[in-house]
VOZA-138194 format. One line per 8 residues: for each residue x, y, z of C-alpha. Coordinates in nm, 2 decimals, decimal comma. Example, Ala and Ser with C-alpha at 12.3 -4.5 7.8 and 13.67 -1.06 7.14 Angstrom:
1,23 -0,45 0,78  1,37 -0,11 0,71;
! end
This chain:
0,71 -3,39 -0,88  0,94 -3,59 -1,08  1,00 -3,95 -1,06  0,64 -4,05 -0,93  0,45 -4,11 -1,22  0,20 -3,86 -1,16  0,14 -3,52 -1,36  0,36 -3,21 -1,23;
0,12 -3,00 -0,99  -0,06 -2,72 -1,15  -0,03 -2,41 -0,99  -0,26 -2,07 -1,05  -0,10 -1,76 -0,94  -0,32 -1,48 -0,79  -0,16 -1,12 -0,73  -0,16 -0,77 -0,80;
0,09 -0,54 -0,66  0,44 -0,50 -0,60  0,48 -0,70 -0,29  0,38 -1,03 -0,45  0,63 -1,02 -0,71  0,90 -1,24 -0,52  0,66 -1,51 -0,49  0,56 -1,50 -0,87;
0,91 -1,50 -0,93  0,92 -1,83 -0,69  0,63 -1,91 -0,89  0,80 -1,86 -1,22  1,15 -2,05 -1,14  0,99 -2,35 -0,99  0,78 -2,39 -1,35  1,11 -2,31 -1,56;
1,30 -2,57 -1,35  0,98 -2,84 -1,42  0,96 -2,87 -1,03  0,59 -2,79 -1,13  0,35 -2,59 -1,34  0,27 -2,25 -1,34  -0,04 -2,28 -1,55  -0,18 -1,91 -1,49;
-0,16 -1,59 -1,35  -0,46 -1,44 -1,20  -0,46 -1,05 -1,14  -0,68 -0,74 -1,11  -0,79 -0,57 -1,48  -0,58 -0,27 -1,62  -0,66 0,07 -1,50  -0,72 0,37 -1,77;
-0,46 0,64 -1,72  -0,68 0,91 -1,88  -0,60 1,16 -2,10  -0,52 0,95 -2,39  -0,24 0,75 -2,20  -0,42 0,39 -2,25  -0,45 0,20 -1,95  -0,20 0,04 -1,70;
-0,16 -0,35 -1,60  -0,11 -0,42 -1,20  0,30 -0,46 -1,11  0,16 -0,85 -1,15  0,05 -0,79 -1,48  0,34 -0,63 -1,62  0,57 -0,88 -1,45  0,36 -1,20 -1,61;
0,36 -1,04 -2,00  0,76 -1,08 -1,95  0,77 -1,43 -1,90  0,64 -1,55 -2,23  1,02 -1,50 -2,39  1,17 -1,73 -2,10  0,91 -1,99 -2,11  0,94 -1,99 -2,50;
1,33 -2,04 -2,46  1,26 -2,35 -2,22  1,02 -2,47 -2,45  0,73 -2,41 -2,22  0,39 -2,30 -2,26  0,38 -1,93 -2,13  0,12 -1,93 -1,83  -0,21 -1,79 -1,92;
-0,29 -1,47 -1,80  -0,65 -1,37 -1,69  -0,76 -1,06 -1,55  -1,14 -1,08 -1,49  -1,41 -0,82 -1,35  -1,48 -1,03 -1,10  -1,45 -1,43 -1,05  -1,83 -1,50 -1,17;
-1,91 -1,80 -1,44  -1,70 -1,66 -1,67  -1,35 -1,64 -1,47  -1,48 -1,96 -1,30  -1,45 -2,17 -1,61  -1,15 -1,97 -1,77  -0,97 -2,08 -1,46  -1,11 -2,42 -1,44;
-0,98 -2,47 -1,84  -0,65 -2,48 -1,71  -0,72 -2,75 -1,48  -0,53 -2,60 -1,20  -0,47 -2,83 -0,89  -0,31 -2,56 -0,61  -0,44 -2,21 -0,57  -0,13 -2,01 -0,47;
-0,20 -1,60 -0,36  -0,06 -1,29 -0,22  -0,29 -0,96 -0,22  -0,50 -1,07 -0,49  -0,74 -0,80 -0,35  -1,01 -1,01 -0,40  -1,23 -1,26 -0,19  -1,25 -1,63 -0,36;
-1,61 -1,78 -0,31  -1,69 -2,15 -0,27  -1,73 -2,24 -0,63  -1,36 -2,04 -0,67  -1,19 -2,25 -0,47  -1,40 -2,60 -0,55  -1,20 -2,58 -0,89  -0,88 -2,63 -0,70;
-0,82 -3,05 -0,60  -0,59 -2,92 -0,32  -0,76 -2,61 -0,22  -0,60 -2,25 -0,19  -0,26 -2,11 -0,02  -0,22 -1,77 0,10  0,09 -1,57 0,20  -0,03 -1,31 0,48;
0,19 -1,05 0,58  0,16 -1,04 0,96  0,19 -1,34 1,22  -0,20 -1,42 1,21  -0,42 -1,44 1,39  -0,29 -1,07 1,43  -0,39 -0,84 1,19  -0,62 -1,03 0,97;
-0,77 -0,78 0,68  -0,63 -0,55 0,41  -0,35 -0,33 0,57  -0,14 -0,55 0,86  0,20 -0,36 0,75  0,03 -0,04 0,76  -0,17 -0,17 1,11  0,22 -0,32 1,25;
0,34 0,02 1,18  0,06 0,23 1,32  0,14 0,04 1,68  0,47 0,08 1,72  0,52 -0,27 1,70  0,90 -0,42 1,73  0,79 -0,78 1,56  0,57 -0,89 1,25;
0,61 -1,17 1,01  0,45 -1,41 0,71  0,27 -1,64 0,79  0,16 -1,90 0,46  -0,23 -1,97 0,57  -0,48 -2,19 0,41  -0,78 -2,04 0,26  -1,06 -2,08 0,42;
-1,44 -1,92 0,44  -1,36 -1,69 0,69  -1,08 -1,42 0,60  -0,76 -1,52 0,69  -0,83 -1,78 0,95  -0,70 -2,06 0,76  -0,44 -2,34 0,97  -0,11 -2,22 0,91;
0,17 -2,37 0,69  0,47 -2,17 0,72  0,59 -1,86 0,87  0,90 -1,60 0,95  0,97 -1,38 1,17  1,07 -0,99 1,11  1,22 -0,78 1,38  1,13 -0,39 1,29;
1,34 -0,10 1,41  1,05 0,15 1,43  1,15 0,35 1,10  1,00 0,15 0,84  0,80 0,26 0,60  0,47 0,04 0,47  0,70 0,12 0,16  0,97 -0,06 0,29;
0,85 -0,31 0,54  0,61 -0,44 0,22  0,98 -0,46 0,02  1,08 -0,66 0,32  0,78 -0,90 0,36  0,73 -0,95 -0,04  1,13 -1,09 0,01  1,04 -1,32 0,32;
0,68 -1,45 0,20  0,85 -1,57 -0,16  1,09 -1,74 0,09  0,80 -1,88 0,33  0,67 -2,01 -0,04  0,95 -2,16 -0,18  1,02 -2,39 0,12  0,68 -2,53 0,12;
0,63 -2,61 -0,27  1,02 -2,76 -0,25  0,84 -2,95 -0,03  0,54 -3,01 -0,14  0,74 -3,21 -0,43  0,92 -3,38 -0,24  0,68 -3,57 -0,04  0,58 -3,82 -0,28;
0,22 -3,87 -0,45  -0,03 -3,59 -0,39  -0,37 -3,70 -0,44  -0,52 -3,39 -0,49  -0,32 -3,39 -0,83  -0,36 -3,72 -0,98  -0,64 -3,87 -0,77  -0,88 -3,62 -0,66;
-0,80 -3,68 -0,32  -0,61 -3,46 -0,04  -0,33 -3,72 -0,01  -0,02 -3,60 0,15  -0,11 -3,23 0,17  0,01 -3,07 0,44  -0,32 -2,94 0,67  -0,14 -2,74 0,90;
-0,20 -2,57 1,25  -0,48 -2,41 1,38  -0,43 -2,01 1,43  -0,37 -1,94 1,83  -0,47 -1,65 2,03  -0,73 -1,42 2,00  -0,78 -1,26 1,65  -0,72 -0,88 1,58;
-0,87 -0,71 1,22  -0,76 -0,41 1,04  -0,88 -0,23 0,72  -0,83 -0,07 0,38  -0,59 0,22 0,37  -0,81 0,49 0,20  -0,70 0,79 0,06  -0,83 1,00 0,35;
-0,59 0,82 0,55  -0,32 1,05 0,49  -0,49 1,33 0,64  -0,24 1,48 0,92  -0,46 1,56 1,25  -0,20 1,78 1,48  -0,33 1,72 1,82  -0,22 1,36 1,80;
0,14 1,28 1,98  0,42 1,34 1,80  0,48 0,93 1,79  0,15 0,90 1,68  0,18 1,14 1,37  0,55 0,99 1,28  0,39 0,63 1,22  0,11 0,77 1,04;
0,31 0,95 0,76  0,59 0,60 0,78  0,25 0,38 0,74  0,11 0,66 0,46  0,43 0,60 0,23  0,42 0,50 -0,07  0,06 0,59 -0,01  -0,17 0,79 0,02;
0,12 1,01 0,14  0,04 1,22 0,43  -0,10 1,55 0,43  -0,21 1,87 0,59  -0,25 2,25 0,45  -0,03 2,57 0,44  -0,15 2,87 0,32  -0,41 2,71 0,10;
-0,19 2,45 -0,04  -0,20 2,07 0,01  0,13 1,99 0,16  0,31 1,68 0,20  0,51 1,55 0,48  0,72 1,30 0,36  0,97 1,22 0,61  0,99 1,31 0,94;
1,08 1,16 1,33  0,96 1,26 1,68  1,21 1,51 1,80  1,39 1,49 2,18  1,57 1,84 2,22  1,40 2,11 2,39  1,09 2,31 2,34  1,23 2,63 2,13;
1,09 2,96 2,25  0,75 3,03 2,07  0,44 3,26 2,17  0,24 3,02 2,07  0,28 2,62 2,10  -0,05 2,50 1,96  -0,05 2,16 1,73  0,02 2,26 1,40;
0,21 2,56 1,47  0,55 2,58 1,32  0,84 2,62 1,55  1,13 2,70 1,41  1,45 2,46 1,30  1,71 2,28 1,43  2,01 2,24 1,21  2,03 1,88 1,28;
1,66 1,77 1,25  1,51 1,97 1,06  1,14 2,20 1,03  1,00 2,17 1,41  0,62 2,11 1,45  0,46 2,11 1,78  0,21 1,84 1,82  -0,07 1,77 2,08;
0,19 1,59 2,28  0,54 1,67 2,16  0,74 1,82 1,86  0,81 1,64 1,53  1,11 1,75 1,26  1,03 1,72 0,96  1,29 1,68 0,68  1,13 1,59 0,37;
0,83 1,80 0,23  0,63 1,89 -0,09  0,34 2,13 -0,20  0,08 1,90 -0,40  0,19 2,07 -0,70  0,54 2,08 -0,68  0,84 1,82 -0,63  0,98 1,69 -0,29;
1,22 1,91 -0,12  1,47 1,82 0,17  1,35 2,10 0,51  1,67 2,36 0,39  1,59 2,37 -0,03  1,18 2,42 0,07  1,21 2,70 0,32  1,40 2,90 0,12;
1,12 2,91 -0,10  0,85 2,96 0,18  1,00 3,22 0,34  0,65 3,27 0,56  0,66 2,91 0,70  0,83 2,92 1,00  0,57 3,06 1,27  0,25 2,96 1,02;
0,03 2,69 1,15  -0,07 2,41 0,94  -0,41 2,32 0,89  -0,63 2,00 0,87  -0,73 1,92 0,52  -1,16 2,04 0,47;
! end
């Protein structure tokens, strides 16, 4: 905010995964540039790897411990890096130490109280990645995915006391095609939310004054619009998610494994063994000849699209498999090492 003789607004970053990466990035580049301050990083503690193997820092972690060598070649302070427990008195004034005026998050993964967000002069921003008031919760790629949806988006929220229901800042739109994975949708809405946050803090510097900043007032911060429509939730992805139930549709079971990948990767049994079905599409030819077409059992193959699984409604070729303790096979390199799978029947997970 140069050129108003007021102090450079002071940012605290809050993330943990992958998908929030490009907006610490934005984050990051803003800061070296002096457009403003990056003055910390927030994000979840380390996890122990067992075994000896130490423990492991959240993709935001590990990303934030490399920008001390390009701050120090700007001739900037690094940002400080906290990963607290949980945001009691401790965090609170850690945090309020750096005298932080905009709270800036994507999938933190944690809720920010009252006295959290009083430490912020301008309040708190949040990149969401669905076009709320659709989808509000934990898992709205996995949720857009799951229902076959042909159009999600960002949408950059206020925070407010109830989750995501915050006026809305910014947003973008993003067609789907119906293959995505949550893998790969995430990729694509970690891309367009850093985008959806770049254009509003370019802006936010360029309107002049902000009193949040310099006078402890809201001044010329934007407040945004009111979410329309009627609200729709989802929930945490939990590992028993990827459990494969066969007398679903054949659609049905195709976005669950697309919304299970990265994870928890979906699942059912052969033979006693977990197996995972990685990659796989509802299939359109016709019904090979089987004695017995009940969900789970294993058809036979089609050269073109791979294993055929009959379904409660429909057939689904798999192409992409793996046995819980072995590595991921395309359908041709696995059968010839399960020479009893075609005409099995795979099993729910007990």
């Amino acid at each position: 905010m140069k050129g108003h003789g007021v102090a450079p607004l002071r940012l605290l970053f809050a993330g943990s995964p992958a998908i929030a990466l490009e907006s610490l990035r934005v984050a990051a580049e803003g800061a070296l540039a002096k457009r403003w301050v990056l003055a910390g990083i927030l994000t979840n503690p380390d996890t122990p790897q067992g075994r000896g193997r130490g423990s492991k820092a959240t993709d935001v972690g590990r990303a934030a411990a490399e920008l001390a060598g390009p701050f120090a070649r700007e001739g900037l302070a690094a940002p400080v890096i906290l990963k607290p427990n949980a945001l009691r008195a401790e965090a609170r004034q850690a945090v309020a130490a750096l005298k932080p005026d905009l709270l800036v998050c994507f999938a933190y993964g944690r809720i920010f109280g009252p006295r959290f967000l009083g430490i912020f002069p301008l309040g708190g921003i949040n990149i969401h990645p669905s076009l709320l008031p659709k989808y509000r919760g934990a898992s709205p790629i996995q949720e857009a995915i799951l229902r076959g949806d042909r159009v999600t988006g960002i949408s950059l929220q206020r925070i407010a006391p109830e989750m995501d229901s915050g006026h809305i800042l910014g947003r973008k739109i993003i067609p789907l095609s119906g293959r995505e994975t949550a893998g790969s949708l995430g990729e694509t809405a970690g891309r367009e939310g850093s985008e959806v946050l770049r254009q509003f803090l370019e802006g936010l510097c360029q309107t002049g004054p902000l009193g949040g900043a310099a006078e402890g007032g809201e001044g010329r911060f934007p407040q945004g619009v009111p979410q329309e429509g009627d609200p729709s939730y989802c929930t945490r992805i939990e590992k028993d998610f990827g459990i494969l139930h066969w007398n679903r549709s054949a659609p049905e079971i195709d976005a669950q494994i697309r919304a299970c990948s990265p994870w928890p990767l979906a699942r059912t049994c052969h033979g006693g063994q977990i197996l995972r079905i990685l990659e796989a599409a509802p299939w359109e030819g016709p019904a090979p000849a089987c004695p017995s077409g009940e969900p789970g059992r294993v058809l036979g193959i089609d050269k073109k699209s791979g294993i055929l699984i009959q379904t409660g409604k429909g057939i689904l070729s798999v192409t992409l498999l793996q046995y819980q303790t072995r590595k991921a096979l395309p359908w041709q390199a696995f059968l010839n090492g399960a020479k009893d799978f075609i005409g099995s029947r795979l099993q729910e997970e007990r």
